[in-house]
N, CA, C and O atoms as a printed pandas DataFrame, in Angstrom:
     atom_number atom_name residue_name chain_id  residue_number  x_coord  y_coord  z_coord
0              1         N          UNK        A               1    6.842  -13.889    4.570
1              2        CA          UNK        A               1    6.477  -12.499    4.444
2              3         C          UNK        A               1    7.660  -11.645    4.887
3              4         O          UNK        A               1    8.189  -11.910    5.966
4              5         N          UNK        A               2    8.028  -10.835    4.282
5              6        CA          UNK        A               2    9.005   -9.762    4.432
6              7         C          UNK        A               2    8.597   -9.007    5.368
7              8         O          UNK        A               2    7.451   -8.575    5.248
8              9         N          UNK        A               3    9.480   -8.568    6.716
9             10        CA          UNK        A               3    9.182   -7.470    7.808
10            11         C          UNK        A               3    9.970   -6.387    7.943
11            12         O          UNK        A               3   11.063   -6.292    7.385
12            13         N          UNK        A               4    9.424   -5.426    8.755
13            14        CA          UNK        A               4   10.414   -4.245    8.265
14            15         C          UNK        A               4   10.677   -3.806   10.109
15            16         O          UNK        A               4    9.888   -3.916   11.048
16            17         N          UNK        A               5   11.688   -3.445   10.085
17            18        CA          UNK        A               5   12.257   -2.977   11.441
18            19         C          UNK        A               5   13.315   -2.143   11.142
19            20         O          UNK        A               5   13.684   -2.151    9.968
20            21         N          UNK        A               6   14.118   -1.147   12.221
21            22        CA          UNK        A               6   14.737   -0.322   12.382
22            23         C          UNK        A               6   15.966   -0.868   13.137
23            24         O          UNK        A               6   15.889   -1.524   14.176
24            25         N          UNK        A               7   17.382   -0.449   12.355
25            26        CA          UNK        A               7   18.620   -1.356   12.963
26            27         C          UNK        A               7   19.370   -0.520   14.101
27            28         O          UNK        A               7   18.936    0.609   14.334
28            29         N          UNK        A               8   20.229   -0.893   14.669
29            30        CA          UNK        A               8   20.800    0.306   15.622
30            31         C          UNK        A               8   21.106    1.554   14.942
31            32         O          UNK        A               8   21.019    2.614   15.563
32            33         N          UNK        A               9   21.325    1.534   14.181
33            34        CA          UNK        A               9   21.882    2.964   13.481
34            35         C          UNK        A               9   20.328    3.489   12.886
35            36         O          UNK        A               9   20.438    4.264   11.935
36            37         N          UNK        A              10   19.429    3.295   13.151
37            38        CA          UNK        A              10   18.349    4.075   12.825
38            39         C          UNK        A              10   17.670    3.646   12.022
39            40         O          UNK        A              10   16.487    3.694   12.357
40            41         N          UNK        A              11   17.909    3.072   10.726
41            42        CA          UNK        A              11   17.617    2.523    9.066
42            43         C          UNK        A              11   17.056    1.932    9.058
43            44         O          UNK        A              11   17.297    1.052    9.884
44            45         N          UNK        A              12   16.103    1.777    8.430
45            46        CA          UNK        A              12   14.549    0.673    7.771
46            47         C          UNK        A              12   15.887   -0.712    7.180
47            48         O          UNK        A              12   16.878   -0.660    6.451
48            49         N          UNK        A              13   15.126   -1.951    8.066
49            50        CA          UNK        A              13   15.709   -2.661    7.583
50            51         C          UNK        A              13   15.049   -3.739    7.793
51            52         O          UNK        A              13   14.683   -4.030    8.932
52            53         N          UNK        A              14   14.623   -5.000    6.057
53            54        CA          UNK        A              14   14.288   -6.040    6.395
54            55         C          UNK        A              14   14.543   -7.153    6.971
55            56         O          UNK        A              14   15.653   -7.421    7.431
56            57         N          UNK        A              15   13.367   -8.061    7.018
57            58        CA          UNK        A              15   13.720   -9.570    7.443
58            59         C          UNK        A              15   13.886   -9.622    8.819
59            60         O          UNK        A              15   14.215  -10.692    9.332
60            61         N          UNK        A              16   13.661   -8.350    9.689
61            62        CA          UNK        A              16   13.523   -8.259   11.337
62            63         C          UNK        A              16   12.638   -7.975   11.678
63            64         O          UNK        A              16   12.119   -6.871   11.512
64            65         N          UNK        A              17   12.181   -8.947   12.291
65            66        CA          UNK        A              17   10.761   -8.906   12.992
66            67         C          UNK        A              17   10.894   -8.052   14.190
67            68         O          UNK        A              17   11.805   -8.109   15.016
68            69         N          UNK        A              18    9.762   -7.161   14.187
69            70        CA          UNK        A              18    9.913   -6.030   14.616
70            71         C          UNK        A              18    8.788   -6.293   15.872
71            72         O          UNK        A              18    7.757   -6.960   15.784
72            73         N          UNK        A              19    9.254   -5.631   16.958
73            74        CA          UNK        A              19    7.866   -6.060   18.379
74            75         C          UNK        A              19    6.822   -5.066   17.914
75            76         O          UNK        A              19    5.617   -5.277   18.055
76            77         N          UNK        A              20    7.285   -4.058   17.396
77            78        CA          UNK        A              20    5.743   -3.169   17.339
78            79         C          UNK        A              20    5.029   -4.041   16.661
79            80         O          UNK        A              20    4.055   -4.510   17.248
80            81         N          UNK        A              21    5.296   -4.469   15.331
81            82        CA          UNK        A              21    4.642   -4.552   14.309
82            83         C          UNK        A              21    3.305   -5.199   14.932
83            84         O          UNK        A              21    2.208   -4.804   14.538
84            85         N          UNK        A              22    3.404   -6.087   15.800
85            86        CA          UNK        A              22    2.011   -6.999   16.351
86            87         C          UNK        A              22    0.699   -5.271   16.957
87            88         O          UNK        A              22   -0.518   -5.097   16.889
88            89         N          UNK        A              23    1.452   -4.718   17.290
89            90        CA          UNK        A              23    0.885   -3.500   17.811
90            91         C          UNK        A              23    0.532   -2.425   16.912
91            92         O          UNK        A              23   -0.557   -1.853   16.882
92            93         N          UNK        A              24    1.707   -2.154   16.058
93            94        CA          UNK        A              24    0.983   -1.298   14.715
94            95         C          UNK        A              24   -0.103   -1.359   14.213
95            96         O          UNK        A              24   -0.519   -2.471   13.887
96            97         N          UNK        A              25   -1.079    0.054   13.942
97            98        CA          UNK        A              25   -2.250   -0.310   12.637
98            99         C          UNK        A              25   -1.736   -0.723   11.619
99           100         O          UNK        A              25   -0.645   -0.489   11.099
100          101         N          UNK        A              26   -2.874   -1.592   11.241
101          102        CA          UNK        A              26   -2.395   -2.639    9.898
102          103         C          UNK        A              26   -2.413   -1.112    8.681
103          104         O          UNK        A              26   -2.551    0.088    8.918
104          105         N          UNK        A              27   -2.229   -1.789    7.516
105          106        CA          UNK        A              27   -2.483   -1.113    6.120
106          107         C          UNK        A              27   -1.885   -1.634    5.358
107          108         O          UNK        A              27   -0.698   -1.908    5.536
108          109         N          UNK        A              28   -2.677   -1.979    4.064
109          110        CA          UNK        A              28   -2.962   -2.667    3.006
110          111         C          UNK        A              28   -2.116   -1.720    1.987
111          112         O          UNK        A              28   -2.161   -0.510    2.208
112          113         N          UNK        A              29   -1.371   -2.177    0.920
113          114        CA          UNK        A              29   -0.786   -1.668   -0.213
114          115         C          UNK        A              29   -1.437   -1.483   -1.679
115          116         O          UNK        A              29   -0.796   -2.448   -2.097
116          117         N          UNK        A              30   -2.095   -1.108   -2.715
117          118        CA          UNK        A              30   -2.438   -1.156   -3.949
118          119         C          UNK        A              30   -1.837   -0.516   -5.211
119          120         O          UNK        A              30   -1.892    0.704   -5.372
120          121         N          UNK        A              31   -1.265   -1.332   -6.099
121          122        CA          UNK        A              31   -0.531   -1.147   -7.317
122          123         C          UNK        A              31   -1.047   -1.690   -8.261
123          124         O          UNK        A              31   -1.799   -2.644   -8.059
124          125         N          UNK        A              32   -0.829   -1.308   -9.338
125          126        CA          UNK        A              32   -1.141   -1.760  -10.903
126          127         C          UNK        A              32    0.273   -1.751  -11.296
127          128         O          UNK        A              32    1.131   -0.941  -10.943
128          129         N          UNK        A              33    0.432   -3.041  -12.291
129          130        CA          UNK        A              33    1.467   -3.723  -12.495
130          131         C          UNK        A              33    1.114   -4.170  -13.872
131          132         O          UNK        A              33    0.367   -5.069  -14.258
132          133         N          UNK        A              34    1.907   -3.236  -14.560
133          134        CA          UNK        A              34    1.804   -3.866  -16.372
134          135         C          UNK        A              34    2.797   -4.447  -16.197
135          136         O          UNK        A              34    3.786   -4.308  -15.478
136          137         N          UNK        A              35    2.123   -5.816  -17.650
137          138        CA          UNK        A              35    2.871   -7.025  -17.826
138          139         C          UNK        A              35    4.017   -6.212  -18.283
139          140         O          UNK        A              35    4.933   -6.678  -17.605
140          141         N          UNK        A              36    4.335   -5.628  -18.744
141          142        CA          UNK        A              36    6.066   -5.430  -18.953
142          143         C          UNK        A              36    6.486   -4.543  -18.383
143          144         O          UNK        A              36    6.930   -3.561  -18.977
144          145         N          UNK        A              37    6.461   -4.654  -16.956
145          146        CA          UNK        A              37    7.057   -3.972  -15.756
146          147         C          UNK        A              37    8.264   -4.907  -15.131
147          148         O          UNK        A              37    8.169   -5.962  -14.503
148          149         N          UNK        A              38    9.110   -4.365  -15.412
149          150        CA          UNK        A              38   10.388   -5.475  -14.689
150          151         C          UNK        A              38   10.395   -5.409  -13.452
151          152         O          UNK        A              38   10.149   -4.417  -12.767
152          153         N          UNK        A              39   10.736   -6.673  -13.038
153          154        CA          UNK        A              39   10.617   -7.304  -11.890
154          155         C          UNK        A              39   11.011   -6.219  -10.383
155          156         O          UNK        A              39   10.433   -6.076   -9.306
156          157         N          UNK        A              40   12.612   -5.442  -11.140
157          158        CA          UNK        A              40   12.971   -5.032  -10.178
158          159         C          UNK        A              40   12.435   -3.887   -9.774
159          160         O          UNK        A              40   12.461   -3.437   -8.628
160          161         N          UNK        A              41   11.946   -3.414  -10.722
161          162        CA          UNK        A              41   10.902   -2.232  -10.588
162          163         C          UNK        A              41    9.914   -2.397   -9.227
163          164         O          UNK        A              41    9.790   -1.876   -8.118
164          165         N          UNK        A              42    9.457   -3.181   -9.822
165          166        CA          UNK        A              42    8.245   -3.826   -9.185
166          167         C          UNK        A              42    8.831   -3.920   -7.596
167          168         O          UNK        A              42    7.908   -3.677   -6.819
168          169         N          UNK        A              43    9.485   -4.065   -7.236
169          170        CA          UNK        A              43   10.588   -5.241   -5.737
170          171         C          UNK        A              43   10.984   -4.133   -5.054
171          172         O          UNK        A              43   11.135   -4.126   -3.832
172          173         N          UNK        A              44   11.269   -2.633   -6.191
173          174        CA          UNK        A              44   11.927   -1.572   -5.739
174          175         C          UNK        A              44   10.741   -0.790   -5.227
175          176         O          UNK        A              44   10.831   -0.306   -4.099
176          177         N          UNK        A              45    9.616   -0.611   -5.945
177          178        CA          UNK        A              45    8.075    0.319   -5.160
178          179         C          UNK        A              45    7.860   -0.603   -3.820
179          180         O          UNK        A              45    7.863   -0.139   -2.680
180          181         N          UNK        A              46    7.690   -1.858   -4.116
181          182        CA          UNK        A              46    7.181   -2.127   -2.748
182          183         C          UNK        A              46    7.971   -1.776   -1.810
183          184         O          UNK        A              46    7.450   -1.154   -0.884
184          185         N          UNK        A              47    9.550   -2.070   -1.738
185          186        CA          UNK        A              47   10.228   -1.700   -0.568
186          187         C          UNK        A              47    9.803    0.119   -0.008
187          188         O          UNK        A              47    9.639    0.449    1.166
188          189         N          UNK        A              48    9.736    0.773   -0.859
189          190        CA          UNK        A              48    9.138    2.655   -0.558
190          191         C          UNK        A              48    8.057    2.524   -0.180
191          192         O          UNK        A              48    7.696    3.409    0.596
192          193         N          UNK        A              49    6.796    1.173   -0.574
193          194        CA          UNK        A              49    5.680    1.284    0.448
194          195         C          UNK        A              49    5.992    0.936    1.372
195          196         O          UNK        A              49    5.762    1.825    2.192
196          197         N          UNK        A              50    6.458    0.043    1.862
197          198        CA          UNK        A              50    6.827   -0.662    3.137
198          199         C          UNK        A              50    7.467    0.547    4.109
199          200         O          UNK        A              50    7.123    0.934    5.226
200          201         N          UNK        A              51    8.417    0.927    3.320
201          202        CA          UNK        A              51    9.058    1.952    4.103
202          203         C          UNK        A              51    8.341    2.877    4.266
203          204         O          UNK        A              51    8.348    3.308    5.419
204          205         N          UNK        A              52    7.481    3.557    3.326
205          206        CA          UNK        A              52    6.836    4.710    4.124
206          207         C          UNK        A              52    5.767    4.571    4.845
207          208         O          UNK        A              52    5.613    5.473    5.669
208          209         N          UNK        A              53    4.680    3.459    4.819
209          210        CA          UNK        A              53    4.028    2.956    5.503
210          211         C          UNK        A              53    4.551    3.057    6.988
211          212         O          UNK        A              53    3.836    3.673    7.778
212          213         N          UNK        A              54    6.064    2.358    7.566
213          214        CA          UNK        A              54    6.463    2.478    8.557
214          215         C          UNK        A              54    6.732    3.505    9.143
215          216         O          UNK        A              54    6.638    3.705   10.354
216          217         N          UNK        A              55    7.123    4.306    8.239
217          218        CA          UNK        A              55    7.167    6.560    8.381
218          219         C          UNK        A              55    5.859    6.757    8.574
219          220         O          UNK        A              55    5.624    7.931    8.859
220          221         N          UNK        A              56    5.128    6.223    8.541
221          222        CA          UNK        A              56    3.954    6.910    8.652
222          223         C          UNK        A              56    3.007    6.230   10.138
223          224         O          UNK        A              56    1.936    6.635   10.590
224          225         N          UNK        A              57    3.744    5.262   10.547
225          226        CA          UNK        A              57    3.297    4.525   11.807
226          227         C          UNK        A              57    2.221    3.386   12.041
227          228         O          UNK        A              57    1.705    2.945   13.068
228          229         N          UNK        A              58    2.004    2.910    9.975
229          230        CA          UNK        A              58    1.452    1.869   10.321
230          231         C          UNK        A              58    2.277   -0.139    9.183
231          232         O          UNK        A              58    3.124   -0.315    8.308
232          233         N          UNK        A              59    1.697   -0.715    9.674
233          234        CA          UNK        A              59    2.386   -1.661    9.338
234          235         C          UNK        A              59    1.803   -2.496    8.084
235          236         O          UNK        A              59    0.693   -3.028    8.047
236          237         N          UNK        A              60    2.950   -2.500    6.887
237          238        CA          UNK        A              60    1.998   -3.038    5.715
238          239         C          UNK        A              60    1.814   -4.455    5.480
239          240         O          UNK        A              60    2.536   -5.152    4.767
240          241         N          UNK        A              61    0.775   -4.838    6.145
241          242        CA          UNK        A              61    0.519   -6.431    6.290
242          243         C          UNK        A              61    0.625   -7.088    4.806
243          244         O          UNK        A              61    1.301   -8.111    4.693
244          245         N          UNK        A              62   -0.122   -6.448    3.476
245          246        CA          UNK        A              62   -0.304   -6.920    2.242
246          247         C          UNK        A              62   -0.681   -6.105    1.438
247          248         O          UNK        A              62   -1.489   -5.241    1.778
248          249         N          UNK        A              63    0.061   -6.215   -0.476
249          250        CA          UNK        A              63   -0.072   -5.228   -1.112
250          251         C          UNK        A              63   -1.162   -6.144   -2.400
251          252         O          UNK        A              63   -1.002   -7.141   -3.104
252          253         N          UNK        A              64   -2.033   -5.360   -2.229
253          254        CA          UNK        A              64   -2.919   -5.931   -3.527
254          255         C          UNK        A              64   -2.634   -5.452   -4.994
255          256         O          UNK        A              64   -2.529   -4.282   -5.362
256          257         N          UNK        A              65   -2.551   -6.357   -5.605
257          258        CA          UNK        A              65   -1.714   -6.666   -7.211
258          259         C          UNK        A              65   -2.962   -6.632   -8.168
259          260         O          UNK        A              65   -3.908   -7.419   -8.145
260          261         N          UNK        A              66   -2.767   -5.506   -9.061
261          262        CA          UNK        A              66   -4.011   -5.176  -10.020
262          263         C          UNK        A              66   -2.789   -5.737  -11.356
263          264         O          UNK        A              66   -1.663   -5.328  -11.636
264          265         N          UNK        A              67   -3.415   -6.531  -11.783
265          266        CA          UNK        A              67   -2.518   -6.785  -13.507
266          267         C          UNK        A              67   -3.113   -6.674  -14.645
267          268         O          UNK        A              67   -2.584   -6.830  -15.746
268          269         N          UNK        A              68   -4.455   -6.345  -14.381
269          270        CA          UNK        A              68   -5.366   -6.216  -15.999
270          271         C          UNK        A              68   -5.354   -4.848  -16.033
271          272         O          UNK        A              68   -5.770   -4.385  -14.971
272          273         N          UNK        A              69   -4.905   -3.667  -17.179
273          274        CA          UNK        A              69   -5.492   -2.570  -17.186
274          275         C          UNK        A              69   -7.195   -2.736  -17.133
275          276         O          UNK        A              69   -7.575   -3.664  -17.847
276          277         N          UNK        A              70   -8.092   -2.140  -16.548
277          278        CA          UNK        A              70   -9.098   -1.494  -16.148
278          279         C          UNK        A              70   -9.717   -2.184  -15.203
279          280         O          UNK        A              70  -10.828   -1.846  -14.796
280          281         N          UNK        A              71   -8.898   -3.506  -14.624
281          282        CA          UNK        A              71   -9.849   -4.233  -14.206
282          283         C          UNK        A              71  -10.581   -3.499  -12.693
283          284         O          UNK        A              71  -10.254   -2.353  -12.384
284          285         N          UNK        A              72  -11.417   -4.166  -11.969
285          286        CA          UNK        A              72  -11.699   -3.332  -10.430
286          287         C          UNK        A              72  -11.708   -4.384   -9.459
287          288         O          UNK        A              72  -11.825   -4.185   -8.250
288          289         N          UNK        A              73  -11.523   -6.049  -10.261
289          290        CA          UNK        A              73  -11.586   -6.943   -9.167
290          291         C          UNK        A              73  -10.891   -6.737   -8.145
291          292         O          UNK        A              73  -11.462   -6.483   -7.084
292          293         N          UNK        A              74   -9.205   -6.811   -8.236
293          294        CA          UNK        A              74   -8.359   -6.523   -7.006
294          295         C          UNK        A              74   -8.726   -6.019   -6.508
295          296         O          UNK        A              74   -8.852   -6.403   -5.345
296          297         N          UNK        A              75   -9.313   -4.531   -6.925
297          298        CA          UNK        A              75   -9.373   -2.893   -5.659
298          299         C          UNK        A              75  -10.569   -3.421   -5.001
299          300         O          UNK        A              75  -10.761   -3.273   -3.794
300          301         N          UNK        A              76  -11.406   -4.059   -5.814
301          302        CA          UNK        A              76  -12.614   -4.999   -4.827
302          303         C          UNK        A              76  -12.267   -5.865   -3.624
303          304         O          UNK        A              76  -13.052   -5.696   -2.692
304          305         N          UNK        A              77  -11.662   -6.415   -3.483
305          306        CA          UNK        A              77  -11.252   -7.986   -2.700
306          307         C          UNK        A              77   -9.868   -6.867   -1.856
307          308         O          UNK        A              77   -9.304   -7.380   -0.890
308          309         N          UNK        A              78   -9.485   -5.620   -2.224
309          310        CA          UNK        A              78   -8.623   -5.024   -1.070
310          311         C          UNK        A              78   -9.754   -4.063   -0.408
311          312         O          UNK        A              78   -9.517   -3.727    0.753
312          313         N          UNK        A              79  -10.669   -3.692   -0.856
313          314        CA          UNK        A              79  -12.050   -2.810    0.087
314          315         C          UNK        A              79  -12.384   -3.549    1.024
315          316         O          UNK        A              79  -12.345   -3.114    2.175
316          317         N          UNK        A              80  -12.805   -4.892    0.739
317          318        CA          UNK        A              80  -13.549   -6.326    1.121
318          319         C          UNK        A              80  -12.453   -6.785    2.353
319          320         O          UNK        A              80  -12.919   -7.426    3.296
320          321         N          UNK        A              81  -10.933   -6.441    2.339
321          322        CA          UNK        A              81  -10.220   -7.397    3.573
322          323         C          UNK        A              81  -10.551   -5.978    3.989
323          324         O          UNK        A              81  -11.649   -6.042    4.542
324          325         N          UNK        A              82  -10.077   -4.614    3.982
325          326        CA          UNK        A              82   -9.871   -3.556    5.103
326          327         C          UNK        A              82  -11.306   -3.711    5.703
327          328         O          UNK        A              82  -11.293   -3.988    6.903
328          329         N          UNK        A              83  -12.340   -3.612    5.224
329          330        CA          UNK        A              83  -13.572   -4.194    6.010
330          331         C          UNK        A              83  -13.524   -5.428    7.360
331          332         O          UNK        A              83  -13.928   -5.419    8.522
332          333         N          UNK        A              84  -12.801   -6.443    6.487
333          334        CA          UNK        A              84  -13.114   -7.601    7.463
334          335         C          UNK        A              84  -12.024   -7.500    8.551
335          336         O          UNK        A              84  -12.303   -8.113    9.581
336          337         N          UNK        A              85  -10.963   -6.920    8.536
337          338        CA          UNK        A              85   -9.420   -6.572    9.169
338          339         C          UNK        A              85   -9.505   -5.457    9.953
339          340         O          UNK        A              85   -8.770   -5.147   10.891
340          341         N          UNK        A              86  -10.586   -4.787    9.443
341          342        CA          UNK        A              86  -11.096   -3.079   10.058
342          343         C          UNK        A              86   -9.625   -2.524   10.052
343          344         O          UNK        A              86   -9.195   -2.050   11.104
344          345         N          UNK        A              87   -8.849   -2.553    8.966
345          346        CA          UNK        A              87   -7.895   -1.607    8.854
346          347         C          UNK        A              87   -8.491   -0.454    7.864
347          348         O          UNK        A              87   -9.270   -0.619    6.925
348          349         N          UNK        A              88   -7.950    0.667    8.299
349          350        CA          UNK        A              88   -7.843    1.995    7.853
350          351         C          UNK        A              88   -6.842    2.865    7.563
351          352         O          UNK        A              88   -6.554    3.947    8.074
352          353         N          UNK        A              89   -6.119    1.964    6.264
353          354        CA          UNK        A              89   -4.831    2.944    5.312
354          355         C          UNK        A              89   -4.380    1.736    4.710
355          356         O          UNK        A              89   -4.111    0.582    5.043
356          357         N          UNK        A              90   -4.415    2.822    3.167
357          358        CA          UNK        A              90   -4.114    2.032    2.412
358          359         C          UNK        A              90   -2.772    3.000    1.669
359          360         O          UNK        A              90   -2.876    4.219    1.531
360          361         N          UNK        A              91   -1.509    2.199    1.228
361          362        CA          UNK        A              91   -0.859    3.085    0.355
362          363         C          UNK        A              91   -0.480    2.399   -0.724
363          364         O          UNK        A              91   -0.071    1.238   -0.751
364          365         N          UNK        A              92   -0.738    3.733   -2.329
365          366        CA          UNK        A              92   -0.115    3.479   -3.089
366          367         C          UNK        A              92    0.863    4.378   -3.636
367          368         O          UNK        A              92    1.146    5.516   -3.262
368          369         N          UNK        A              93    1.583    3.338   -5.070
369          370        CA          UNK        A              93    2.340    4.510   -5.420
370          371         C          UNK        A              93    2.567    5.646   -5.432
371          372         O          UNK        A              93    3.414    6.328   -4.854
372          373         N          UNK        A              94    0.968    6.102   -6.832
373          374        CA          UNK        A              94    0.357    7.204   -6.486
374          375         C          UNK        A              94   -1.236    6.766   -7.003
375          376         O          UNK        A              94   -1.798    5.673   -7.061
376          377         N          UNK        A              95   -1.656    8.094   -7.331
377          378        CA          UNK        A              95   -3.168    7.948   -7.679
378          379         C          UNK        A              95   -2.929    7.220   -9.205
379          380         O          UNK        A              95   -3.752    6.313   -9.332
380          381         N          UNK        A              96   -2.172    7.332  -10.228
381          382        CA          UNK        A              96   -2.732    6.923  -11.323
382          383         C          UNK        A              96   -2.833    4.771  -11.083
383          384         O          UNK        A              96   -3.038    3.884  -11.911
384          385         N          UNK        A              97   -2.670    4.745  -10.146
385          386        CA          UNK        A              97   -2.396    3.303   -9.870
386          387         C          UNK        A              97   -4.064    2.534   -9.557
387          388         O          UNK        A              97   -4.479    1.376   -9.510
388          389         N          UNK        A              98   -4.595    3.730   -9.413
389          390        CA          UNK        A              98   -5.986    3.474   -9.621
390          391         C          UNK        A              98   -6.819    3.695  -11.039
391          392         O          UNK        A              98   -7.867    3.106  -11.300
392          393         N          UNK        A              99   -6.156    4.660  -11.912
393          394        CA          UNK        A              99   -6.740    5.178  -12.791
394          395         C          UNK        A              99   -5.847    6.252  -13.895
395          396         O          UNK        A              99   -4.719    6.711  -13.716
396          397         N          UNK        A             100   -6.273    6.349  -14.438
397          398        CA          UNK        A             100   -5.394    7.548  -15.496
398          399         C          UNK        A             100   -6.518    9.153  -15.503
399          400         O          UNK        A             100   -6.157   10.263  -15.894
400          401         N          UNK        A             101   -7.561    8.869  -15.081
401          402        CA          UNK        A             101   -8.080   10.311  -15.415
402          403         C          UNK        A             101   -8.642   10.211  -13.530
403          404         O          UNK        A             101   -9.226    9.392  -12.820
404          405         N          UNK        A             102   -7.955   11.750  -13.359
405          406        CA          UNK        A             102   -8.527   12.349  -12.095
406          407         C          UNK        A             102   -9.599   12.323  -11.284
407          408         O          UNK        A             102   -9.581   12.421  -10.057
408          409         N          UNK        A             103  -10.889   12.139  -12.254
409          410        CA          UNK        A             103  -11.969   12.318  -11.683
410          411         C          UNK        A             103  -12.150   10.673  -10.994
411          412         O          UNK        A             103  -12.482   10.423   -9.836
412          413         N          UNK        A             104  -11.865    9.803  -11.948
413          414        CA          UNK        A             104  -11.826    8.379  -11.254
414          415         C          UNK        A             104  -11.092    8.030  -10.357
415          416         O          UNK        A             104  -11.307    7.273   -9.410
416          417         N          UNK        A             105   -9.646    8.939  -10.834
417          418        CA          UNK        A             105   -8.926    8.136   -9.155
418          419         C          UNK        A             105   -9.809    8.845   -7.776
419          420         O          UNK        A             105   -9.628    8.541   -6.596
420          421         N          UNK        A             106  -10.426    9.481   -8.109
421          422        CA          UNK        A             106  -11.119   10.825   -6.775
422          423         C          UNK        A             106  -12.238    9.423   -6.757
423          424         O          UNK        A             106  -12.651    9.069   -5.653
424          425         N          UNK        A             107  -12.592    8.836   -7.711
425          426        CA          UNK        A             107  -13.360    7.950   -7.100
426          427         C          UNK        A             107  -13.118    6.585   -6.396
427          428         O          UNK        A             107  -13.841    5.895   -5.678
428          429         N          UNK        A             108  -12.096    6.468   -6.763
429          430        CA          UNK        A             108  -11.675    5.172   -6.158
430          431         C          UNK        A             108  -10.973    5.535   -4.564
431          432         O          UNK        A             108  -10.905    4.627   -3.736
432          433         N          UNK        A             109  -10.509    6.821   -4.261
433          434        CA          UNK        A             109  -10.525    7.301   -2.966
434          435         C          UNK        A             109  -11.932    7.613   -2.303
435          436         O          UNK        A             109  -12.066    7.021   -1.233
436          437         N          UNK        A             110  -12.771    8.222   -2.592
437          438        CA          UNK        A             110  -14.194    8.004   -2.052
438          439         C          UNK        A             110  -14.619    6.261   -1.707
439          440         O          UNK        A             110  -15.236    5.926   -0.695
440          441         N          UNK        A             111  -14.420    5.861   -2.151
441          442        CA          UNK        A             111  -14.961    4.197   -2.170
442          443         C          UNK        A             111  -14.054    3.896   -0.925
443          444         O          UNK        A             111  -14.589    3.462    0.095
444          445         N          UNK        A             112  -13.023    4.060   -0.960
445          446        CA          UNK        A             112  -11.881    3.673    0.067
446          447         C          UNK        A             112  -12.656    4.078    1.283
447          448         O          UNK        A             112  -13.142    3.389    2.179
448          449         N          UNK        A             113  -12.645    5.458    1.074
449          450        CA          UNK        A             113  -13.293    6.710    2.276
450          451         C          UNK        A             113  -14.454    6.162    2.400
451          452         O          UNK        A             113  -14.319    6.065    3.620
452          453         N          UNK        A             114  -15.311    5.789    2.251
453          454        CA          UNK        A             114  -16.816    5.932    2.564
454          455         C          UNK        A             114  -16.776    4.236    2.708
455          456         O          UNK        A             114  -17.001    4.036    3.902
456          457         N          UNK        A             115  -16.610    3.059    2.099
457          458        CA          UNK        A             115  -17.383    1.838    1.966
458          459         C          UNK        A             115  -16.182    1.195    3.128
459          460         O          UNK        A             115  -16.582    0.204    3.740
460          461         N          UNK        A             116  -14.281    1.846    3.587
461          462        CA          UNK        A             116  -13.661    1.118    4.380
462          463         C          UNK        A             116  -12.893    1.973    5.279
463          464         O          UNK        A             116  -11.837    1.676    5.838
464          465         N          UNK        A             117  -13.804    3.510    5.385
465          466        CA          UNK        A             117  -12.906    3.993    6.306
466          467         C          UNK        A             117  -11.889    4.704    5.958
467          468         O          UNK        A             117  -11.427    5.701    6.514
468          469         N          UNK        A             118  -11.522    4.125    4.946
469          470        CA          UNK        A             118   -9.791    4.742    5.157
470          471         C          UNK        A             118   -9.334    5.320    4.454
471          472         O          UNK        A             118   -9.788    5.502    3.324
472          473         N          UNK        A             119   -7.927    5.960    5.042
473          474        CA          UNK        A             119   -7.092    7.166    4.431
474          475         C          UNK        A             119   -6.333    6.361    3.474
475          476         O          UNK        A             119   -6.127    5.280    4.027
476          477         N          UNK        A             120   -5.875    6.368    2.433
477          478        CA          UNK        A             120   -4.847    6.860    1.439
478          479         C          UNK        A             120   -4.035    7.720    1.295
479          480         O          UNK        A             120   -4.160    8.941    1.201
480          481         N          UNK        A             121   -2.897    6.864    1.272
481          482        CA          UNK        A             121   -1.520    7.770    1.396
482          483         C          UNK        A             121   -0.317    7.377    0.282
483          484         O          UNK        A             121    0.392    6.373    0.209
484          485         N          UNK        A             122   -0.388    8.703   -0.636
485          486        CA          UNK        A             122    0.344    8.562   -1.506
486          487         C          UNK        A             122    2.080    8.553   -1.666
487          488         O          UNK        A             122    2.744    9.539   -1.345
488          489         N          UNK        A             123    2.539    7.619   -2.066
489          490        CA          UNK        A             123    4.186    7.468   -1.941
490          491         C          UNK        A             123    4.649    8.778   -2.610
491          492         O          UNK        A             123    5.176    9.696   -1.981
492          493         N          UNK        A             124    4.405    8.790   -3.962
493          494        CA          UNK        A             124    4.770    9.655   -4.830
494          495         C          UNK        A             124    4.985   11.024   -4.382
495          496         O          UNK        A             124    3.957   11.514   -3.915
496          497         N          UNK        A             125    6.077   11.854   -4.377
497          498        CA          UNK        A             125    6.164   13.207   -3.431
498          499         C          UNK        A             125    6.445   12.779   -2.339
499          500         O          UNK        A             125    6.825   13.814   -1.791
500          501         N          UNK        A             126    6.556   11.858   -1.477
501          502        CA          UNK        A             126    6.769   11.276    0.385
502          503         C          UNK        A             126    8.367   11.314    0.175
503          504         O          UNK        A             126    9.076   10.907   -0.745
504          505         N          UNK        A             127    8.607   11.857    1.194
505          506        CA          UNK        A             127   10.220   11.446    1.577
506          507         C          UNK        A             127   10.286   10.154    2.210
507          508         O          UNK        A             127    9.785    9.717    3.246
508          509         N          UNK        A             128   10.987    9.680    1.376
509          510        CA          UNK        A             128   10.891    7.775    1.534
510          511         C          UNK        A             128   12.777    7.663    1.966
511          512         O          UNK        A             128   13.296    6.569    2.186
């Protein structure tokens, strides 16, 4: 698992296990990932969750991977650990990573909010 820590000069930097991190609130990651999303794409969002997750003071234990357009299993089985983990924050990209029309991503933040607690925090717009 990839860790994120801060080097002498200040900078988010992996592969250093960091002492907070055992102490940090956890928080869970969620993305949708079309099959013809290149890799580095893909390698490059997570590092901005990771990182802003850590800007934001909590620690991103695991990012749940949606690959079917419409499916809801993943966002299911990531409701289902923040429950059992009792973590509270989840970040994604942004909202369409749940959905393409507004009114649904507002629902898939209610579900978050109400069935696990937790805040959602969008990368998109974050100074990363």
């Amino acid at each position: 698992m990839t860790t994120l820590a801060k080097d002498q000069t200040g900078t988010w930097d992996y592969d250093k296990v960091p002492e907070a991190a055992v102490t940090m609130p956890l928080a869970y990651g969620y993305m949708r990932v079309p099959a013809d999303a290149p890799d580095s794409k893909v390698l490059g969002t997570e590092r901005a969750m990771r990182i802003y997750a850590a800007k934001l003071g909590y620690y991103l234990i695991e990012i749940f991977y949606e690959f079917h357009c419409g499916s809801q299993e993943t966002f299911n089985e990531l409701v289902h650990e923040l429950q059992r983990a009792d973590a509270h924050a989840v970040v994604v990209p942004s909202y369409r990573h749940f959905a393409r029309s507004v009114l649904l991503q507002n629902n898939f933040v209610a579900k978050l909010e109400f069935d696990a607690q937790a805040k959602v925090f969008e990368l998109r717009g974050a100074d990363v």
